[in-house]
Wavefront OBJ file of the C-alpha trace (Angstrom):
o trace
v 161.165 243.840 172.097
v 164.327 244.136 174.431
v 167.521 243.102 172.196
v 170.995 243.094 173.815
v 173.476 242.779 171.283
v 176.979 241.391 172.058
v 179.799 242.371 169.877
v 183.407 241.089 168.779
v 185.314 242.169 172.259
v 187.975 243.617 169.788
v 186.270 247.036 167.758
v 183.997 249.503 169.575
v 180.616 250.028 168.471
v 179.999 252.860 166.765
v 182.353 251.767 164.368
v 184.523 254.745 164.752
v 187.758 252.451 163.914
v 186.155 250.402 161.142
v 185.519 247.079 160.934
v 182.843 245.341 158.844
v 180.776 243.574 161.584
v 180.802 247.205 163.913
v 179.461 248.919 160.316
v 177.013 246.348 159.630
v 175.464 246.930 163.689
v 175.764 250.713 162.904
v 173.145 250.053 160.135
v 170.624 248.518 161.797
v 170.705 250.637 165.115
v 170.390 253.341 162.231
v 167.340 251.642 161.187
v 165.792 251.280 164.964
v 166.305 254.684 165.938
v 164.409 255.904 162.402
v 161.486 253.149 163.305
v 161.405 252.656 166.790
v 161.384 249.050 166.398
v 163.022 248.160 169.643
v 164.688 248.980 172.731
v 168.553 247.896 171.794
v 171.294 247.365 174.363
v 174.614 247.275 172.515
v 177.715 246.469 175.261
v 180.685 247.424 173.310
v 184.572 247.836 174.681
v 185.889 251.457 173.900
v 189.544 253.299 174.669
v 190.652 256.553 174.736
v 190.553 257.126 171.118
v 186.147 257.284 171.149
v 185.418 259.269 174.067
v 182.314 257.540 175.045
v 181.085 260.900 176.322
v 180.210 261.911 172.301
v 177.761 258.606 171.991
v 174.803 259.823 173.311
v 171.826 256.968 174.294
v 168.495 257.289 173.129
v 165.108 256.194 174.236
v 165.772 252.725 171.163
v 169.507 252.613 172.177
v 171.895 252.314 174.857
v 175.357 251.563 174.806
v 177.178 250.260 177.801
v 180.853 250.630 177.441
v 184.246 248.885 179.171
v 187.166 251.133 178.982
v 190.159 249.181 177.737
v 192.063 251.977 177.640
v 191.543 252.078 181.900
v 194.443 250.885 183.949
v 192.349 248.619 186.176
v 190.499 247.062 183.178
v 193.836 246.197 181.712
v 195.311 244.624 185.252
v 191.776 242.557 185.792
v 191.985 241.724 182.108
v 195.647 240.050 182.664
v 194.436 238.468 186.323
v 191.577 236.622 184.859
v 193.673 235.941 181.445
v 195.934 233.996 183.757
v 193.626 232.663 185.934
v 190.203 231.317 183.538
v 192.970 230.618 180.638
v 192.042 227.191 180.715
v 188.160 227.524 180.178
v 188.733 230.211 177.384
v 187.148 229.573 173.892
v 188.552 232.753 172.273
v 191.790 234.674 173.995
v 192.146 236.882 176.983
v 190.753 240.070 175.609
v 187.445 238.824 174.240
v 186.725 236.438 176.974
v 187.473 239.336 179.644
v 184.746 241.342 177.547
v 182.567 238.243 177.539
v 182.895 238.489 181.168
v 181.803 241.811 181.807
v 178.785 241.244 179.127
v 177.698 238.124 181.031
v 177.598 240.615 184.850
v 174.938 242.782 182.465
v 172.921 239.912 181.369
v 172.517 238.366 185.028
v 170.756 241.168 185.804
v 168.303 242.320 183.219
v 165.982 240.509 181.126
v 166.142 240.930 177.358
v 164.168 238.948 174.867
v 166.549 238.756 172.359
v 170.378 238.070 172.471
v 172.025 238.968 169.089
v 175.939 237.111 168.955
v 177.586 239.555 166.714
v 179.907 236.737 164.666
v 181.036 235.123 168.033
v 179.170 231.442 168.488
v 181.814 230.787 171.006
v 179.533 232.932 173.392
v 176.850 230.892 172.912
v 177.256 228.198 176.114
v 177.480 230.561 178.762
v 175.251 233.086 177.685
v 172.811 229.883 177.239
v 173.401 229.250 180.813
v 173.080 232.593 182.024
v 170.197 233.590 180.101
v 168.291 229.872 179.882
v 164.501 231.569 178.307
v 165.811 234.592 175.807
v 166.191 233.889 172.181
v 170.015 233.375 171.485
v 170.429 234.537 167.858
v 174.048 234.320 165.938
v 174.447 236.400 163.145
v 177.348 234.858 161.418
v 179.556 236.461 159.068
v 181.940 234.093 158.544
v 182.505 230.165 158.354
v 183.173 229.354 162.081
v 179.694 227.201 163.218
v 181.057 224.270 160.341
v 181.560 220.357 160.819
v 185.312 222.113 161.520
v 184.401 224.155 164.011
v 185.339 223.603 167.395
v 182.425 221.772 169.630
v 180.059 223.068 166.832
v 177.313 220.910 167.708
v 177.305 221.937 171.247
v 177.299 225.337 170.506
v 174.151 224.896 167.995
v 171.803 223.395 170.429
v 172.660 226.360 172.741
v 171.047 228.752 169.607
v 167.327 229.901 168.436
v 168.629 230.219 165.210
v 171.512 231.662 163.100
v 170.950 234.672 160.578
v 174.011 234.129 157.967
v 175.537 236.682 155.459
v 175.492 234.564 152.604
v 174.080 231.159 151.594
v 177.612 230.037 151.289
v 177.904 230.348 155.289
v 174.302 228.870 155.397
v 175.245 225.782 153.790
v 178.150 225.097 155.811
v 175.918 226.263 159.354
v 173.351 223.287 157.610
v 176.017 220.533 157.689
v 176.472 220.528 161.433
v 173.938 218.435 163.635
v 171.038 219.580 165.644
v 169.092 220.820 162.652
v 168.090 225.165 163.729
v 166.591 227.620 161.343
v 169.162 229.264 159.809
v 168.252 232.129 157.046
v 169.937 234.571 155.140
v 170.771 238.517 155.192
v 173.154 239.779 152.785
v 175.150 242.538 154.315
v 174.669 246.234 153.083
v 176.021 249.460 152.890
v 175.422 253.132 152.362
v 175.294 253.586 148.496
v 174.846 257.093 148.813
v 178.533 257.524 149.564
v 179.836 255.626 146.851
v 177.213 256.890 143.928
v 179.091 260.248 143.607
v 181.116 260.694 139.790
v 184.324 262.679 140.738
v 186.988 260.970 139.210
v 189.070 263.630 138.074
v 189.437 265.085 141.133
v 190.019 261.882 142.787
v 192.872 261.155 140.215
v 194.097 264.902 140.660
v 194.046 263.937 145.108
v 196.184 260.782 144.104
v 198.275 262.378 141.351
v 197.323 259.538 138.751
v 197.117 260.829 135.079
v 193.871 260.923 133.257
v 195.682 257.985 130.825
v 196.103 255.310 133.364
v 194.181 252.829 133.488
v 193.411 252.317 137.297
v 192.170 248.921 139.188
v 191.712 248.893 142.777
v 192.232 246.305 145.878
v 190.527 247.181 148.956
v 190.841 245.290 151.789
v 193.287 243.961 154.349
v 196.785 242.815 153.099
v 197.076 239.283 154.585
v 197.805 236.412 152.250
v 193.953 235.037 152.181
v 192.987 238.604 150.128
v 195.370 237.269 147.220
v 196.938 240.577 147.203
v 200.924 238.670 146.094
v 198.932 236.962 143.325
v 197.533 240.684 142.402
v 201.168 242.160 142.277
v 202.738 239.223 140.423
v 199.592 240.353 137.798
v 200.993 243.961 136.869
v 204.233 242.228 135.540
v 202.396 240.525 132.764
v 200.638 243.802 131.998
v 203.568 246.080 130.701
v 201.349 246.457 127.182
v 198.978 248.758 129.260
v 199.259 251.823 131.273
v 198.126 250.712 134.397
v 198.144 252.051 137.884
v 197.465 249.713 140.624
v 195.950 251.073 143.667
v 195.813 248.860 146.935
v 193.740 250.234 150.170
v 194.148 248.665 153.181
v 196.314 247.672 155.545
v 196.985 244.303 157.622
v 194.470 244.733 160.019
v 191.583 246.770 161.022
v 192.335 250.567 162.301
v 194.824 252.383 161.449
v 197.873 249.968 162.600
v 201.343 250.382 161.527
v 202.629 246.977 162.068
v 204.493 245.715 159.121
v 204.080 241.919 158.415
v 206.395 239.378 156.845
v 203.694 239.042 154.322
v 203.555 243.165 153.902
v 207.052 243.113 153.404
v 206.871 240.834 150.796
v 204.100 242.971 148.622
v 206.621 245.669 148.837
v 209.410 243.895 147.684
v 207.672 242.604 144.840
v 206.232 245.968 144.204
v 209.948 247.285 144.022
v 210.132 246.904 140.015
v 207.134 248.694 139.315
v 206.961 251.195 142.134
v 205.444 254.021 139.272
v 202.525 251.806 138.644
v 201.731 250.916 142.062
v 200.356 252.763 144.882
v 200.331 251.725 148.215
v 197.838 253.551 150.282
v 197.754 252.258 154.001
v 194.793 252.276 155.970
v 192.058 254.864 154.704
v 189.442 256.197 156.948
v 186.011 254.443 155.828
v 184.812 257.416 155.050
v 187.466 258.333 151.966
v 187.143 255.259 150.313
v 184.484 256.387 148.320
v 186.938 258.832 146.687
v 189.409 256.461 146.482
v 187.087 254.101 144.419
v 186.102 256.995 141.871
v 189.435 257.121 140.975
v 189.163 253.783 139.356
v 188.111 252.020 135.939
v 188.024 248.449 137.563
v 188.222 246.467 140.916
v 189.639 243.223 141.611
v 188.818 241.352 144.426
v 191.590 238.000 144.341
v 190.137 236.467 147.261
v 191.957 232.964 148.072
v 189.961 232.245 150.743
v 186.322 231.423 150.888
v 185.444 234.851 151.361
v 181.515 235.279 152.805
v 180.660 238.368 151.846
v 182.977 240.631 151.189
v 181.785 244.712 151.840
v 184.432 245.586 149.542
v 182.500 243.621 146.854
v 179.265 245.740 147.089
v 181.013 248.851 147.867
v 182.818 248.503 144.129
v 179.564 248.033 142.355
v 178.229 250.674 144.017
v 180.844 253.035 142.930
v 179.859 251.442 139.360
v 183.217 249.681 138.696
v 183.491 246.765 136.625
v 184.355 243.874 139.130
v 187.007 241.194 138.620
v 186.525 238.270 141.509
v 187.285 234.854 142.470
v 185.155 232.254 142.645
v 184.569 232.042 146.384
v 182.728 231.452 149.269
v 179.463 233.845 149.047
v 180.794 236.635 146.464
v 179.551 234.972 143.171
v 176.016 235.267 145.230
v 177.031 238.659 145.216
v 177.595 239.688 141.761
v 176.527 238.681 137.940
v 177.377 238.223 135.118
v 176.190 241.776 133.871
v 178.625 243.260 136.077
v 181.636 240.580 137.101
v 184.436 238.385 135.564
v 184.916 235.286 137.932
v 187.607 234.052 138.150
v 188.663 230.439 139.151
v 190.728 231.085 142.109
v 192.477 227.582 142.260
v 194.338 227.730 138.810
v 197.419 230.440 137.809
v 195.298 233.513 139.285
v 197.525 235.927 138.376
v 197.246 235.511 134.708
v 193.825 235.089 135.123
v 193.569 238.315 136.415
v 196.299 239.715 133.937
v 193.636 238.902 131.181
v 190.556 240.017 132.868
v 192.063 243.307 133.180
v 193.690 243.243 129.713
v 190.234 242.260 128.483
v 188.467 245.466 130.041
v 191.330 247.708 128.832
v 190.657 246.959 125.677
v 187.324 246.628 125.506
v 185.390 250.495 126.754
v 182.144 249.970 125.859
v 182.295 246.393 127.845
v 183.835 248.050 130.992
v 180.774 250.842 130.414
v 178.295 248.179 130.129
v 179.396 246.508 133.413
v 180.031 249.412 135.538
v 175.805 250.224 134.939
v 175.197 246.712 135.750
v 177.152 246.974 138.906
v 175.086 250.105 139.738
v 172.280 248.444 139.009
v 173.601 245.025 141.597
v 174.882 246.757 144.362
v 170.906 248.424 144.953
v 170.337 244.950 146.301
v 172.947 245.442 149.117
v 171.577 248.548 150.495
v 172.066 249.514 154.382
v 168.291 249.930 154.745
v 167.591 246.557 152.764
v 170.175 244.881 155.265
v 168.848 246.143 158.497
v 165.225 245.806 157.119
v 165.694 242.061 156.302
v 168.143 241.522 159.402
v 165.354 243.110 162.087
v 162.057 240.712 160.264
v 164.105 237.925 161.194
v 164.319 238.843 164.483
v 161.066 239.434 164.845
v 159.975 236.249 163.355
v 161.994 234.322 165.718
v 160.423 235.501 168.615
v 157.024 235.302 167.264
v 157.725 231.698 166.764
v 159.024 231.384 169.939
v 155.347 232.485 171.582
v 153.896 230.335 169.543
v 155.661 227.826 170.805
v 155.160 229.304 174.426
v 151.296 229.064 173.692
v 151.350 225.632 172.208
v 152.892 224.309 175.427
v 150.598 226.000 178.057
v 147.483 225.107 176.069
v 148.766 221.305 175.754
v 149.627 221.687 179.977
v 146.252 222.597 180.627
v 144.518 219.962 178.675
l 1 2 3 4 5 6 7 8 9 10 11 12 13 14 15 16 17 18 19 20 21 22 23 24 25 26 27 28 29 30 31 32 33 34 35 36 37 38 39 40 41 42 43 44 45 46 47 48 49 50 51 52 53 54 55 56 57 58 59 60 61 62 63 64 65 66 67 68 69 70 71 72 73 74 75 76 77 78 79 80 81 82 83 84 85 86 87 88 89 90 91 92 93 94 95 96 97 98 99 100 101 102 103 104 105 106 107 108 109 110 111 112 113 114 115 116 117 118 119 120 121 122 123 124 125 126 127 128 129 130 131 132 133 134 135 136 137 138 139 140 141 142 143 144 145 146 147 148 149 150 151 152 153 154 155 156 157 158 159 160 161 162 163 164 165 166 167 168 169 170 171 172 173 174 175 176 177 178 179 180 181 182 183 184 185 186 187 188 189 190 191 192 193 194 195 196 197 198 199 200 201 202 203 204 205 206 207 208 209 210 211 212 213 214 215 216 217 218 219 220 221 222 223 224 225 226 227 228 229 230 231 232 233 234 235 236 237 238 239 240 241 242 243 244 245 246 247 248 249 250 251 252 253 254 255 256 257 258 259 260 261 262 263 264 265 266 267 268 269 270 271 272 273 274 275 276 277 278 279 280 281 282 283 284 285 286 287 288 289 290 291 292 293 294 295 296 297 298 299 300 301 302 303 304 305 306 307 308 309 310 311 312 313 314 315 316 317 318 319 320 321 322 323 324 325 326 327 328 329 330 331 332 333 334 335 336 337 338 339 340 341 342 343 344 345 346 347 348 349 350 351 352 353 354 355 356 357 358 359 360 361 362 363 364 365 366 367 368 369 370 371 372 373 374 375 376 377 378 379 380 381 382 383 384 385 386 387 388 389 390 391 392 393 394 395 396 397 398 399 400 401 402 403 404 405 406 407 408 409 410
């Protein structure tokens, strides 16, 4: 089968800045090139920081690259910007990618068109490509009764593969009725089943006594990261050490938000029990996570599926999570505290972490149960699940095919 996969526009593919959509396509190209499943096409922007040169195709994939880094991309990139503006569903930089995608997919034939968390592709791919199987796989809540021409944009789809059934369920409330199915997202546990916590606490200077939780994500106000910090001031009965990954965006950017500033500030009172690390390379956070007794995940937002999530019971911490979107699909209640995110969070989370603290045999209890959870959200279960899916559709498509040319010749 001939699959061309479309990504973001924003993050190159290999994911060699991050991102949890560019990790996720990693996997299953991983899986392909193992199996031999298919023959994958993956068009993918790049700049100077991946030399494209080092990502080598293969007989099951090929990666087609636009430099944004290039002088004459960026000029044709601002030309059409101003010119197309009106007719753009997403902003200059993804539509310009669109645009170059679209110049492939005139002139080859693929079977299979994978939307990599981008339905607003879906019309003019449609038109360019009118007999492939358009397939989104959605990672987060954008193909909704508030999405923008939803309906449109569904009866331009096969079918949608969604990363929780929380994203399912909202996908199921917009008219025309599509099969829509779900594949949890997965990661490598390998690199977070390692037990080196010492030396991880020796790396980060944190003393064997402290009691350590960790945030990982990015620090925008939907993460809950302020209601986090406003937690540690009702904790000054325990030794803690917060530790927060991330930064505001994906990459290693060194903009400073409003919203950043604001963490710091009210960081400023307990700067010894608070560490701050910025954006960490994917492939430390392993490390990072060992250091750890406990992770809270304060979500605000109807979070789908959160990586972090899986990648905390992998490293067999004890999780402490909101109530949203697809992450109670995620964990149980071998491993987890939920938390109602609606109601006084931070003291919610002030006692779920007091409650651990106090309680060792509990937090030991829940960090094997994690382990135990987070073998459901393996890489190779992901890509597994994610590529029978695919495979189904088309099969029902030539079944379909077949059905109509034996009816025609009746």
């Amino acid at each position: 089968m001939r699959i061309a996969v479309l990504t973001s526009g924003l993050l190159p593919v290999p994911a060699l800045q991050g991102g949890a959509v560019e990790n996720l396509i990693d996997s299953y190209l991983e899986l392909n090139e193992l199996m031999k499943f298919h023959q994958i096409t993956v068009m993918s922007v790049i700049d100077k920081k991946v030399p494209d040169n080092k990502i080598k195709n293969s007989q099951n994939s090929r990666y087609l690259f636009f430099r944004t880094d290039r002088f004459a991309y960026r000029v044709k990139r601002k030309i059409f910007g101003i010119t197309k503006k009106k007719s753009f569903y997403y902003h200059s930089h993804i539509e310009y990618y669109l645009y170059k995608a679209l110049k492939i997919l005139k002139n080859e034939l693929f079977d299979v068109i994978v939307l990599e968390n981008r339905p607003g592709y879906a019309t003019r791919v449609r038109d360019v490509c009118p007999s492939a199987r358009l397939i989104l796989h959605l990672h987060n809540d954008l193909l909704s009764v508030d999405s923008k021409e939803a309906s449109s944009i569904k009866s331009k789809l096969s079918s949608v593969i969604t990363v929780s059934d929380y994203i399912k369920k909202r996908v199921e409330e917009q008219q025309p009725s599509i099969p829509i199915h779900t594949c949890y997202n997965g990661i490598d546990l390998s690199l977070f089943q390692t037990n080196n916590k010492s030396s991880s606490r020796r790396y980060l200077k944190i003393k064997e006594n402290e009691f350590v939780v960790v945030f990982s994500g990015r620090l925008i106000p939907e993460k809950g990261v302020k209601e986090l910090l406003q937690a540690v001031r009702l904790m000054d009965k325990i030794p803690l050490k917060l530790l927060i990954i991330g930064s505001n965006f994906f990459g290693n950017n060194m903009v400073v938000t409003d919203y950043m500033k604001e963490l710091h500030h009210l960081a400023a009172d307990y700067q010894d029990r608070i560490i701050f690390t910025g954006f960490i390379s994917y492939g430390m956070i392993p490390a990072y996570l060992q250091s750890a007794d406990a992770c809270v995940i304060p979500s605000l937002w109807e979070d789908p599926c959160p990586l972090s999530c899986i990648e905390g019971m992998a490293a067999g911490l004890p999780m402490i999570v909101t109530n949203s979107g697809g992450m109670p699909e995620l964990v149980d209640d071998k491993c987890a505290i939920i938390l109602d995110k609606s109601s006084n969070l931070s003291m919610q989370i002030a006692e779920a972490v007091s409650y651990l603290f106090n309680n060792p045999s509990k937090r030991m209890e829940m960090s094997v149960g994690a382990k135990k959870r987070s073998l459901l959200f393996s890489k190779e279960r992901f890509a597994s699940t994610f590529f029978d899916l695919l495979s189904q559709q088309l099969f029902t498509n030539l079944e379909s095919l077949s059905r109509l040319q034996n009816e025609s010749s009746q």
